[in-house]
C-alpha positions in Angstrom: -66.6 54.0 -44.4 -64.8 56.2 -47.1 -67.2 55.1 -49.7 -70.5 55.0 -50.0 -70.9 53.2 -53.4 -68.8 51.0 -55.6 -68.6 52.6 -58.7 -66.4 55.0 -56.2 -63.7 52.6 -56.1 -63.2 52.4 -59.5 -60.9 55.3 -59.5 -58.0 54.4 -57.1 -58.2 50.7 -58.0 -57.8 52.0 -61.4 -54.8 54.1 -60.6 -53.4 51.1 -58.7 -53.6 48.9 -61.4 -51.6 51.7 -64.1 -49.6 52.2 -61.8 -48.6 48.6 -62.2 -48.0 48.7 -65.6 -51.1 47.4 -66.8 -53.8 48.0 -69.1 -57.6 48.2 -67.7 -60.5 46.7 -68.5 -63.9 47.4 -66.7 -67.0 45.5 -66.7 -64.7 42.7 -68.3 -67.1 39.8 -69.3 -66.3 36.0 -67.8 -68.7 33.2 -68.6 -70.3 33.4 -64.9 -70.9 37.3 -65.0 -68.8 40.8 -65.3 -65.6 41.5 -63.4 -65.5 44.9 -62.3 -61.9 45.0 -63.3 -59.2 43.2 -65.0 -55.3 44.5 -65.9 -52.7 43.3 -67.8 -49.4 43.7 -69.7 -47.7 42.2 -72.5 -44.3 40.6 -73.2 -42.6 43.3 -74.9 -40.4 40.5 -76.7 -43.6 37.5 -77.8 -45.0 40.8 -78.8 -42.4 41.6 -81.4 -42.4 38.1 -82.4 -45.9 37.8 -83.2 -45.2 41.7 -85.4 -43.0 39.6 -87.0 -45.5 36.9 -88.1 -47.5 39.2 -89.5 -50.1 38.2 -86.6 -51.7 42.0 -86.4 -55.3 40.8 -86.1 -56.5 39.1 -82.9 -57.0 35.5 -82.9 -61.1 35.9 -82.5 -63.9 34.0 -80.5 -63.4 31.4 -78.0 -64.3 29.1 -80.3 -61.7 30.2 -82.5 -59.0 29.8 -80.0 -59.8 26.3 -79.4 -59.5 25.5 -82.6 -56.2 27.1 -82.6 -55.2 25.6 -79.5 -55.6 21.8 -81.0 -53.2 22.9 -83.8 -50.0 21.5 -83.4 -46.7 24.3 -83.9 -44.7 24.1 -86.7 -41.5 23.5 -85.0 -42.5 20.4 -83.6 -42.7 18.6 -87.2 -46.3 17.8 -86.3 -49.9 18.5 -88.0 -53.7 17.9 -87.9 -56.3 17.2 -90.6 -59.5 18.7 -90.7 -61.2 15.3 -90.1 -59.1 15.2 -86.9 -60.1 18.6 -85.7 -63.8 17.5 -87.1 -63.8 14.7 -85.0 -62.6 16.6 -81.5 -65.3 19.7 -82.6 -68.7 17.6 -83.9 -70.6 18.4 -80.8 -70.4 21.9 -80.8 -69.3 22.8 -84.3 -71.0 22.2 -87.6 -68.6 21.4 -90.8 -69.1 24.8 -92.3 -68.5 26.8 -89.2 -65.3 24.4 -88.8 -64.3 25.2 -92.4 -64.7 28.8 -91.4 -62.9 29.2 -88.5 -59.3 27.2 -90.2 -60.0 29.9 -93.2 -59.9 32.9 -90.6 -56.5 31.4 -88.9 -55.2 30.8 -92.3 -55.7 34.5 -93.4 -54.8 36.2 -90.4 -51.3 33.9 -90.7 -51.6 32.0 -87.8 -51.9 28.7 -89.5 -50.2 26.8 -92.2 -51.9 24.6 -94.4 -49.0 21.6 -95.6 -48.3 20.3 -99.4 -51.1 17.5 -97.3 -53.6 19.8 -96.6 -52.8 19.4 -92.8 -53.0 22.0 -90.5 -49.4 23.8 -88.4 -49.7 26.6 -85.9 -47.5 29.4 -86.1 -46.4 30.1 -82.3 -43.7 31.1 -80.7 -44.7 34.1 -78.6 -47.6 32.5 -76.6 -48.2 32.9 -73.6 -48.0 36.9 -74.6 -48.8 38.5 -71.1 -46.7 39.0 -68.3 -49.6 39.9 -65.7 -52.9 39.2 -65.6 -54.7 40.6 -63.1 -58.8 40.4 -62.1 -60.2 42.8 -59.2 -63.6 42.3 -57.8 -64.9 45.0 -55.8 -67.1 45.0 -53.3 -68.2 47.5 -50.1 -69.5 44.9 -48.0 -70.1 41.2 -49.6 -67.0 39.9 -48.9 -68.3 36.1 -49.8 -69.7 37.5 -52.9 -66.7 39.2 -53.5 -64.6 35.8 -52.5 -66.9 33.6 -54.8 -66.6 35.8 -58.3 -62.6 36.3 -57.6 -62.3 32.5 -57.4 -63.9 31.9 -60.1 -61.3 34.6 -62.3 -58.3 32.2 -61.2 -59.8 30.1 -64.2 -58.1 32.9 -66.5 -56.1 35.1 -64.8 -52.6 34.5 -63.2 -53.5 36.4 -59.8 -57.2 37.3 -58.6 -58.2 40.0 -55.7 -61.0 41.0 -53.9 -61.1 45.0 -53.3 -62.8 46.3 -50.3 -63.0 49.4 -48.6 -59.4 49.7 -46.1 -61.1 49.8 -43.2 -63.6 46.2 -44.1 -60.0 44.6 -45.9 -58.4 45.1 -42.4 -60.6 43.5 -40.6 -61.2 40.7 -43.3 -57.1 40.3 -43.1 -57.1 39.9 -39.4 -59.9 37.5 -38.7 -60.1 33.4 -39.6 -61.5 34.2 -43.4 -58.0 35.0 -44.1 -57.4 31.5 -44.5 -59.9 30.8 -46.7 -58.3 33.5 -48.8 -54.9 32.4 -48.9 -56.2 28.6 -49.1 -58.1 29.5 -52.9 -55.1 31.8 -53.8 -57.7 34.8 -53.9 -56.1 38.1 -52.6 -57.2 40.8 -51.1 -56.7 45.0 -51.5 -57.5 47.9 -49.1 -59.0 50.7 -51.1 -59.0 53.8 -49.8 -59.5 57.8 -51.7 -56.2 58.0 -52.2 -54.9 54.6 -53.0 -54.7 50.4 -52.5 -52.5 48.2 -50.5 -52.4 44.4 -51.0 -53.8 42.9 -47.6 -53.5 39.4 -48.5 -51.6 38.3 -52.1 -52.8 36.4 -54.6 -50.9 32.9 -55.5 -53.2 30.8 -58.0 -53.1 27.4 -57.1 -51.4 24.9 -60.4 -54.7 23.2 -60.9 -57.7 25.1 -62.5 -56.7 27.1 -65.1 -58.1 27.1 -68.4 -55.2 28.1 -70.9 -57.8 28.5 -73.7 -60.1 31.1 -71.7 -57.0 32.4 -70.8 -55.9 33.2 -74.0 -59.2 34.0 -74.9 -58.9 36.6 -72.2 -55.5 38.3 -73.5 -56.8 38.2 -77.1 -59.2 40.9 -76.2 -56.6 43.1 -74.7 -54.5 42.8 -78.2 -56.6 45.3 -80.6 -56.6 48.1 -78.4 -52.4 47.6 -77.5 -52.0 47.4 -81.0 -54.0 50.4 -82.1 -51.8 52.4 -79.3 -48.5 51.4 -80.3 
């Protein structure tokens, strides 16, 4: 074996995933634990679009993007009340914080309040990522590995397990390689100087939470914006 801990894998996979296109995150937080590693890139054009709204800041908490998410978009002629959003929020949002989190949107010009004090999203560049990309690593512990990577298909639009080349190869060629392709979980080969996709990664329709998602992405945006 090439490796004799984890943290030495961060390198290559690393290098794989720039050389992708994408922007890295390590140690990325999920609510069931850490990923070791997620990448992704943004929609060049949603991005100018949202420039354009004057959308600079990123949307905030999860909470936050629920909120957001409930809003109906301008375009379709449609709106919400706060008594609406009240209603759909009471178990796990007092009035005040509710209050709070419509202000924030308001200021940061991703809602609209109407001449009826409703409530209108201003869209029209989500979804903003073209990849989104999670990568568990692992040197042995493939089902631990398998497990956590399932889990990131809740957010992310393809999920992998890395292992060391030699332990992928063998994963790829025996009958867990169904169970793989069966939960849409891929698989890389890791070695020194590089990865290789053993098995891809195709996330099944069902199971995706677009508001974790989003979540997700929103935490990518500061640090894209700061570097353009």
């Amino acid at each position: 074996m090439e490796f004799r801990h984890e943290s030495e894998m961060i390198q290559p996979a690393v290098g794989w995933l720039r050389s992708l296109g994408l922007i890295t995150k390590a140690e990325f937080a999920t609510p069931w634990g850490p990923c070791d590693l997620v990448g992704l890139s943004f929609r060049a054009g949603k991005v100018r679009e949202r420039l354009r709204l004057g959308q600079v800041s990123p949307i905030g908490p999860l909470v936050r993007v629920a909120v957001l998410d409930r809003i109906p978009d301008i375009e379709t002629g449609q709106a919400v009340g706060f008594g609406q959003l009240q209603a759909q929020y009471r178990a796990v949002l007092e009035t005040h914080d509710l209050r709070e989190a419509l202000a924030r949107l308001v200021a940061d010009k991703f809602v609209v309040v109407t001449d009826r004090s409703l409530f209108q999203k201003r869209n029209g560049w989500a979804p903003l990522h073209k990849r989104l990309l999670a990568l568990e690593l692992k040197l042995s512990r493939v089902e631990e590995a398998f497990s956590q990577a399932r889990n990131h298909l809740a957010f992310t639009d393809e999920s992998f397990v890395g292992l060391p080349i030699e332990v992928g190869e063998r994963v790829a060629s025996s009958p867990r390689k169904m169970a793989f392709m069966s939960a849409g979980v891929g698989l890389v080969g890791i070695s020194p100087s590089g990865c290789r996709i053993l098995i891809q990664s195709a996330r099944p329709q069902a199971g995706l939470d677009s508001v974790l998602q989003m979540h997700c992405v929103e935490r990518f945006w500061r640090t894209y914006v700061r570097g353009t």
